[in-house]
C-alpha distance (Angstrom), angle and dihedral (degrees) to the residues before:
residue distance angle dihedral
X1 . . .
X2 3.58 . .
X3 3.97 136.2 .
X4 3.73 128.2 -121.8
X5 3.93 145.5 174.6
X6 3.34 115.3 -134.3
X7 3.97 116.5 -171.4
X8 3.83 135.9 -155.1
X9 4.05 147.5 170.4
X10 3.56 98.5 -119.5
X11 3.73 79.5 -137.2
X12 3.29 96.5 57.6
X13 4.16 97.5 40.2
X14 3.57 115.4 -15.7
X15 3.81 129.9 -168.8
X16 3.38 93.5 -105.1
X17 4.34 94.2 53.3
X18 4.06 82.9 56.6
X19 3.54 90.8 47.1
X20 3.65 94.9 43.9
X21 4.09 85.1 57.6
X22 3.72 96.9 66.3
X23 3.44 140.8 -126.6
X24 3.54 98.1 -69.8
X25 4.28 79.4 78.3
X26 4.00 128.7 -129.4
X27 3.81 129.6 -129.4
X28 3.09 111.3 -81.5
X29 3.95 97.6 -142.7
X30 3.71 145.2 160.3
X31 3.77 106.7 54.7
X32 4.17 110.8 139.4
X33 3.58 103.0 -175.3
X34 3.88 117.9 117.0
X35 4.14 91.7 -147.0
X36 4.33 85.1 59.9
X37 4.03 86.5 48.8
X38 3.52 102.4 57.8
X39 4.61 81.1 44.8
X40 3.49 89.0 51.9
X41 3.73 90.8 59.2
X42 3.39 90.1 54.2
X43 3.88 99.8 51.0
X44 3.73 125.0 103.0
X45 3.89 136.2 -163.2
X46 4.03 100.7 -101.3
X47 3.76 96.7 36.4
X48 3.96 118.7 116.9
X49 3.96 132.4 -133.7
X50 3.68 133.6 -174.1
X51 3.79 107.6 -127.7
X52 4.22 111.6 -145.0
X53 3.33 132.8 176.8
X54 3.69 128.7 -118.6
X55 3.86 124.2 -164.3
X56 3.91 115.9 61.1
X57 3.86 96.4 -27.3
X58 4.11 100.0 61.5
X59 3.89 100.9 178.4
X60 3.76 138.3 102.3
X61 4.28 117.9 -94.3
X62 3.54 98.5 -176.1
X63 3.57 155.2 -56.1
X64 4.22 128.7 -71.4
X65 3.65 130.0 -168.8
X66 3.45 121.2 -133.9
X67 3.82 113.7 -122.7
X68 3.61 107.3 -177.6
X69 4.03 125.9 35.4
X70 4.19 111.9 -120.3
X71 3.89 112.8 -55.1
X72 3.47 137.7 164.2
X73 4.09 116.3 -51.9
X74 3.75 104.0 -121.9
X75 3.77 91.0 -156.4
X76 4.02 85.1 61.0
X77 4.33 106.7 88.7
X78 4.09 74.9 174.9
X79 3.43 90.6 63.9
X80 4.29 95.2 -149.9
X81 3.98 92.9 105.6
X82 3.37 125.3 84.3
X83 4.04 134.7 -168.6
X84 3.64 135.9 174.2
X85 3.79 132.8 -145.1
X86 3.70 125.7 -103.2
X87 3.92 133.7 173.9
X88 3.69 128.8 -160.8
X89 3.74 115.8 -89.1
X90 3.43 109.1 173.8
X91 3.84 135.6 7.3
X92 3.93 110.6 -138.3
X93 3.99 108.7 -118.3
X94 3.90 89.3 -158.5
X95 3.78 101.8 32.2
X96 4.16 107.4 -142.9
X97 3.66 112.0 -116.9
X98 3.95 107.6 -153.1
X99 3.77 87.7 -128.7
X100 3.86 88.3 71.6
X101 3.82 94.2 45.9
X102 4.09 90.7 50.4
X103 4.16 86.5 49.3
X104 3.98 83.6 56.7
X105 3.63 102.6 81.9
X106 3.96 92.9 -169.9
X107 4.26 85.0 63.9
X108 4.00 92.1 34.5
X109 4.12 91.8 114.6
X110 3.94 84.0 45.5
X111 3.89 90.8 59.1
X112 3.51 92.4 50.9
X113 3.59 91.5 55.0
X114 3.58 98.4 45.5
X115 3.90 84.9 53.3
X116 3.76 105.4 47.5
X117 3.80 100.5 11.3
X118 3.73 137.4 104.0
X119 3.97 119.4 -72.1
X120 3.93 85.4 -111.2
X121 3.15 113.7 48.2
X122 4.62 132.8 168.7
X123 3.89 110.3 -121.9
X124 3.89 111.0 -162.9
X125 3.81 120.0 -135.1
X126 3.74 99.8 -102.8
X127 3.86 87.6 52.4
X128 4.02 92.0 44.5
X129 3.99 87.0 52.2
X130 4.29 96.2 47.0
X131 3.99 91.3 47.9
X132 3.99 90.0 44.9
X133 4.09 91.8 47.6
X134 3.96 87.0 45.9
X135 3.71 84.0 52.3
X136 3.87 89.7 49.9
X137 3.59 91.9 -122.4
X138 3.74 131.8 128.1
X139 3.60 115.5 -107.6
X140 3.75 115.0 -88.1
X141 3.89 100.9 -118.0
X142 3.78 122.8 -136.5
């Protein structure tokens, strides 16, 4: 299993919208950006992502499992993008602003991903296990 970060607009797709769409999952579709492509490939059914919001919130809602490894992007009539599908897995009790990750300075290379990185983006273990203790959570097993 692997860990990802997968970021949205909350205007655009919000954590709420995914969670709306049940736990059967929806395709998680419409991301252009050749950085997310080559993470796509990489993804498989099982794996885990925290979902965060961009725009004026900037923190972390939750976590979604993957349900489906990369496939093609339905929205795509070009065919060359792909997506995979995710569904809501766990709803954040103490929602992680990105201020408290970039006052961590064991995560501080993670922050400045999550800021000027790709929508899609790996997480290693050891930065998967800081942002879940700064969330007061256990760590999600594998």
């Amino acid at each position: 299993m692997a860990y990802w970060l997968i970021k949205s607009d909350p205007e655009q797709r919000s954590f709420s919208d995914l969670a709306d769409d049940g736990w059967q999952g929806t395709e998680w579709h419409g991301v252009r950006e050749e950085a997310a492509f080559d993470h796509f490939t990489a993804m498989q059914a099982g794996d885990l992502a925290f979902f965060y919001h961009t725009g004026e919130e900037h923190r972390c809602f939750g976590i979604l499992r993957l349900m489906s490894a990369a496939h093609g992007d339905s929205t795509d009539e070009s065919g060359q993008w792909l997506s995979v599908d995710v569904a809501v897995f766990l709803r954040l009790i103490a929602q992680i602003p990105l201020s408290l990750v970039k006052n961590d300075a064991r995560v501080k290379s993670f922050a400045e991903r999550v800021e000027t990185g790709a929508s899609i983006q790996p997480v290693s273990d050891e930065e998967w296990a800081i942002i879940c203790e700064l969330a007061e959570m256990p760590k999600i097993p594998k």
